[in-house]
Each structure stands twice: as structure tokens, then as C-alpha cells.
C-alpha positions in Angstrom: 0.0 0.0 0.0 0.9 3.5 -1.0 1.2 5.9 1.5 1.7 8.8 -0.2 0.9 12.2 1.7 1.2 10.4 5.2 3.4 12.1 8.3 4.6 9.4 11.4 5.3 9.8 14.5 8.1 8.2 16.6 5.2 7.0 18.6 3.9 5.1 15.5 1.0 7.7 15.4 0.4 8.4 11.5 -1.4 11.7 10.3 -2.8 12.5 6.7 -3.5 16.0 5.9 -6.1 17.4 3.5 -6.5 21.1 3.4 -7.0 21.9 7.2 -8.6 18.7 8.4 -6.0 15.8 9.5 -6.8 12.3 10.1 -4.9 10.9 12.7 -4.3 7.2 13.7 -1.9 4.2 14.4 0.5 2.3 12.5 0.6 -0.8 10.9 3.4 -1.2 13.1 1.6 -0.6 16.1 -0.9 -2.5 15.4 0.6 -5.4 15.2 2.7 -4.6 18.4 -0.5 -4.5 20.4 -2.0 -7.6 18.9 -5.8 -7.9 19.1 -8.0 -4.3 19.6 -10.6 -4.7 22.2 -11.2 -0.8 22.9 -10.9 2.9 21.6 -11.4 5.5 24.0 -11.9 8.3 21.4 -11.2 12.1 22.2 -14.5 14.2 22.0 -15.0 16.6 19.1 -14.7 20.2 19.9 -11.7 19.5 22.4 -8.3 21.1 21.6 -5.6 19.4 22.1 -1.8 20.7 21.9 0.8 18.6 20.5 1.9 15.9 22.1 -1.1 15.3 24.8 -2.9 12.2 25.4 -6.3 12.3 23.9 -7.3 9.0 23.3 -6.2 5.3 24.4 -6.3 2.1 22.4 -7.2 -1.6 24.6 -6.0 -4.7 23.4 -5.4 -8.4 24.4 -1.7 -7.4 25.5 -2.0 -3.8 27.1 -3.0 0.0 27.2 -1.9 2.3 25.2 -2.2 6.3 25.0 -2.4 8.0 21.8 -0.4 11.0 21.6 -2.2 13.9 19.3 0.9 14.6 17.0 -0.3 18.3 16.1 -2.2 21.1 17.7 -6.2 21.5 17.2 -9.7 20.9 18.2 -10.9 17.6 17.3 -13.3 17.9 14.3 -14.4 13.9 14.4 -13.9 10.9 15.7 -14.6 7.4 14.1 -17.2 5.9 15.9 -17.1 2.4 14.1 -14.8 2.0 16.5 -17.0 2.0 19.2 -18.6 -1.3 17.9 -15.5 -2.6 16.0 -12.1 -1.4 17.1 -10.3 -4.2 15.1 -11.0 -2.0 12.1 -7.7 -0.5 13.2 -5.8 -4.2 13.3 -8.0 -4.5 10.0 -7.5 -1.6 7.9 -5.1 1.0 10.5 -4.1 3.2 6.9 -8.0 3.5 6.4 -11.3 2.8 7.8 -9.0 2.4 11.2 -8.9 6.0 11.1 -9.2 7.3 15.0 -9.9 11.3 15.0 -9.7 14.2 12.5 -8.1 17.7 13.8 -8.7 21.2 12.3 -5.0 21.9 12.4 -3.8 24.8 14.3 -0.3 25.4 12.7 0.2 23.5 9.4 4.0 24.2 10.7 4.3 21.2 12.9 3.9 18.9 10.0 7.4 19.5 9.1 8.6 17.9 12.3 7.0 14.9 11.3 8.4 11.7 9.3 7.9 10.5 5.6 6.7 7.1 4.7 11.0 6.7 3.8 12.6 8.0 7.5 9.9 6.0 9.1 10.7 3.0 7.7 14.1 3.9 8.6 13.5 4.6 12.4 11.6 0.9 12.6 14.9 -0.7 10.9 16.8 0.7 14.1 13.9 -0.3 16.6 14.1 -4.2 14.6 17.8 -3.9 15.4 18.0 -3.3 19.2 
């Protein structure tokens, strides 16, 4: 799969802008780190949310996880198929596993973000230690 137009985090967060709307949500990666999704506590549209906050956490068989909101906004929407079926994001995490959209604040903070090329990069160093 192409992912052309995609930004990652070092937390395995990924983030797809269009315009001034970004869709945020987890690797592939991470995914398959947590094994099977049993939860989605999504973030609440209207809330703004700085950079690097917790606004949502992700259950699965193995742990809890926070997700960290890798850009400054107010939460726009969130996907609530994942209410009923949070393995959409073990299923599909690039699409229909979406977790929250953001009206971006600073279209800035983008650039401190990864390409689909460095993040590749940073997991070959993860795979290493």
C-alpha cells in the first residue's frame, strides 16, 4: 500500500493531511505490536488538544496504550465504528481504522513529522535493538 501524503510519528501515530482537516491514527506497526484491539477511548470533538497530549487510548489483548495527538487543534471527528469494531484499526489502520480528525492549528508542525522513507528507517533501528 501506497502511503503517499502520510506524516509518522516516533510514537507510531500516522497523520494524513487534507487542506486543514487531519486524520490521525496508528501504524501498521503498532498495530501489530498490540495484537488484538478490544477498545478505543476516542477524544471528543470540539476539544483542543496541543501537540503531544494524550487524547485517546487504544485496549488490546496485551496492554494499554495512550495515543499521543501529534499536532495542535480541536478535534473535528472521531470514528465511531470504533465503538462497535475497534479491530478496524488491526484491519485496515491506513484507512477505515482511522481514529480522530483535527482542524489543524499550525500547518507548521507537519514538518517535524516523518515521511513514509525515515519512518521506515527509524523501525529498521527499533528491529535492530
Amino acid at each position: 500500500m501506497s502511503l503517499e501524503g502520510f506524516k509518522f510519528t516516533k510514537d507510531h501515530e500516522w497523520v494524513k493531511s487534507e487542506a486543514d482537516i487531519t486524520t490521525i491514527g496508528i501504524t501498521d506497526y503498532a498495530q501489530k505490536e498490540l495484537g488484538d484491539i478490544v477498545y478505543v477511548e476516542l477524544p471528543s470533538p470540539g476539544d483542543k488538544i496541543k501537540k503531544g497530549e494524550a487524547c485517546s487510548n487504544i485496549e488490546s489483548v496485551k496492554a494499554v496504550n495512550d495515543i499521543y495527538t501529534p499536532v495542535t487543534g480541536e478535534i473535528t471527528e472521531v470514528n465511531e465504528a470504533l465503538e462497535d469494531t475497534p479491530e478496524l484499526i488491526n484491519q485496515d489502520p491506513y484507512g477505515s481504522g482511522w481514529i480522530f480528525k483535527i482542524k489543524l492549528e499550525s500547518h507548521e508542525e507537519l514538518d517535524d513529522l516523518m515521511d513514509q522513507e525515515a519512518y521506515n528507517q527509524y523501525l529498521k533501528g527499533i528491529s535492530k535493538e
